[in-house]
ZAFIFI-13334 format. One record per residue (C-alpha): residue number from 1; x, y, z; residue in three letters. Coordinates in nm, 3 decimals. Layout:
# residues N
    k       c1       c2       c3    r
  NUM        X        Y        Z  ALA
...
***
This chain:
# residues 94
    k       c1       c2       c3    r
    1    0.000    0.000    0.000  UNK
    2    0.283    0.263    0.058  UNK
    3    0.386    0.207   -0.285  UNK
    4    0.000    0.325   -0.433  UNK
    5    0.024    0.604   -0.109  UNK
    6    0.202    0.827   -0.363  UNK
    7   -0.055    0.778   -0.656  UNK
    8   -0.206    1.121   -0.760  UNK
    9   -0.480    1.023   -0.957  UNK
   10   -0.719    0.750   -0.713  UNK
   11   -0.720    0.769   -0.335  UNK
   12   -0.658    0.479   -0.019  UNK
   13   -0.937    0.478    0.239  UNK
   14   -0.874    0.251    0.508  UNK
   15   -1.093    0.072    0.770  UNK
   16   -0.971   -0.036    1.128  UNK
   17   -1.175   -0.366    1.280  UNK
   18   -1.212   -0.357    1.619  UNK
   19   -0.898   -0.156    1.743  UNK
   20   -0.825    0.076    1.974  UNK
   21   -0.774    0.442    1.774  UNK
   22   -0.409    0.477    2.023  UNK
   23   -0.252    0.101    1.862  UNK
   24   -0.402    0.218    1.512  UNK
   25   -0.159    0.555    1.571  UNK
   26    0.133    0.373    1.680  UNK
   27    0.120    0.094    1.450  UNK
   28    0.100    0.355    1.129  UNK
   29    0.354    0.580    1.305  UNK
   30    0.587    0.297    1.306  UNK
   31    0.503    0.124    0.960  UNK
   32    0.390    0.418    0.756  UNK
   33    0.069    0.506    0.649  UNK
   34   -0.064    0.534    0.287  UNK
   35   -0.387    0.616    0.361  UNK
   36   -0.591    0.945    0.293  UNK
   37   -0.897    0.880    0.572  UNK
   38   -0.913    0.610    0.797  UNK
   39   -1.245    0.535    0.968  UNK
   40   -1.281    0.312    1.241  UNK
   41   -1.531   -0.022    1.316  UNK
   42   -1.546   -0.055    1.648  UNK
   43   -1.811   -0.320    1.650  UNK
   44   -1.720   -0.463    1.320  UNK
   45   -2.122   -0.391    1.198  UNK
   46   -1.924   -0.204    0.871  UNK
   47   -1.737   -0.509    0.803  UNK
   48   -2.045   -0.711    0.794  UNK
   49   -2.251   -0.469    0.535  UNK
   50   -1.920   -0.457    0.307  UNK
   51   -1.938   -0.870    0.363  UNK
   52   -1.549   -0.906    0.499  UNK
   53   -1.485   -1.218    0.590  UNK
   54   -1.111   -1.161    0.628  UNK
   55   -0.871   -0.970    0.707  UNK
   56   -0.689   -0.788    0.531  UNK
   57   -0.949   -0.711    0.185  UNK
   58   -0.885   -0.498   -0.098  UNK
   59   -1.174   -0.319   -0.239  UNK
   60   -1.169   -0.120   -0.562  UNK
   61   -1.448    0.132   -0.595  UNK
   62   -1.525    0.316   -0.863  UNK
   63   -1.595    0.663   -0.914  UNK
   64   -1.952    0.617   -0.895  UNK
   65   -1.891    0.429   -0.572  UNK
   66   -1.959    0.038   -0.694  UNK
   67   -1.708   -0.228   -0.582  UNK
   68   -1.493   -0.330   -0.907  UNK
   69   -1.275   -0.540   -0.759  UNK
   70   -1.245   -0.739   -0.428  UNK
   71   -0.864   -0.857   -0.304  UNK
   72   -0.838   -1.113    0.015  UNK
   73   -0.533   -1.140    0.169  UNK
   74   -0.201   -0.936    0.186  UNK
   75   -0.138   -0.690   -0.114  UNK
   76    0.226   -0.893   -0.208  UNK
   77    0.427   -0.772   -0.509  UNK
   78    0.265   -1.049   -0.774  UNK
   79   -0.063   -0.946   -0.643  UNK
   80    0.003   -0.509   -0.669  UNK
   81    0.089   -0.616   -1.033  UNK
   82   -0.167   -0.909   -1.148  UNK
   83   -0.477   -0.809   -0.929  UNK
   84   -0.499   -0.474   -0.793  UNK
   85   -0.273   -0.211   -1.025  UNK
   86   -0.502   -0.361   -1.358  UNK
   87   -0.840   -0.377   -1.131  UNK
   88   -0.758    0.024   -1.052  UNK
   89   -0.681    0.085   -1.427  UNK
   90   -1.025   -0.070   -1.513  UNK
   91   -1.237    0.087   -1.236  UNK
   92   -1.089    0.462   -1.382  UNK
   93   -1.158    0.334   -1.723  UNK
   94   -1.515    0.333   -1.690  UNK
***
C-alpha cells in the first residue's frame, strides 16, 4: 500500500476492525501510512454490510462508488501487479 500512497490520480481509504484508535496511531507511526482517511469499526457492523470475511481485503471502488474489484489477503508484489494495479486501471476506465 505505501507504494499506491504516492498515486495522484485515485485515493486509499482505510478501515480499522475492532482496534483501539491509540494502537491504530502507533502501529501507522511505526510502519507508515498510505492512507488518505481512515475510519474506524469498532463493533465490526461495517465489516459485515461490506461482507469481509477476512482480514486484510482490498476493495476497488469506482468513481460512482460500486465495488470493481475485491482482493483477500495481503497486497504482495505479484498481487500489486496481477490483481490490484489492472483492477484500478479498469475501475478509472469506466
Amino acid at each position: 500500500m505505501m507504494t499506491l500512497a504516492h498515486a495522484k490520480d485515485f485515493a486509499l481509504y482505510g478501515l480499522v476492525q475492532k482496534d483501539e484508535p491509540q494502537k491504530v496511531r502507533a502501529f501507522l507511526a511505526e510502519a507508515g501510512n498510505p492512507f488518505q482517511r481512515i475510519a474506524l469499526d469498532a463493533d465490526g457492523r461495517a465489516s459485515i454490510e461490506w461482507g469481509v470475511y477476512g482480514v486484510p481485503e482490498t476493495f476497488v471502488v469506482d468513481g460512482r462508488g460500486i465495488v470493481r474489484a475485491r482482493i483477500v489477503g495481503e497486497i504482495t508484489p505479484d498481487v500489486l501487479e496481477h490483481q490490484l494495479l489492472p483492477a484500478v486501471a479498469a475501475a478509472k476506465s469506466l
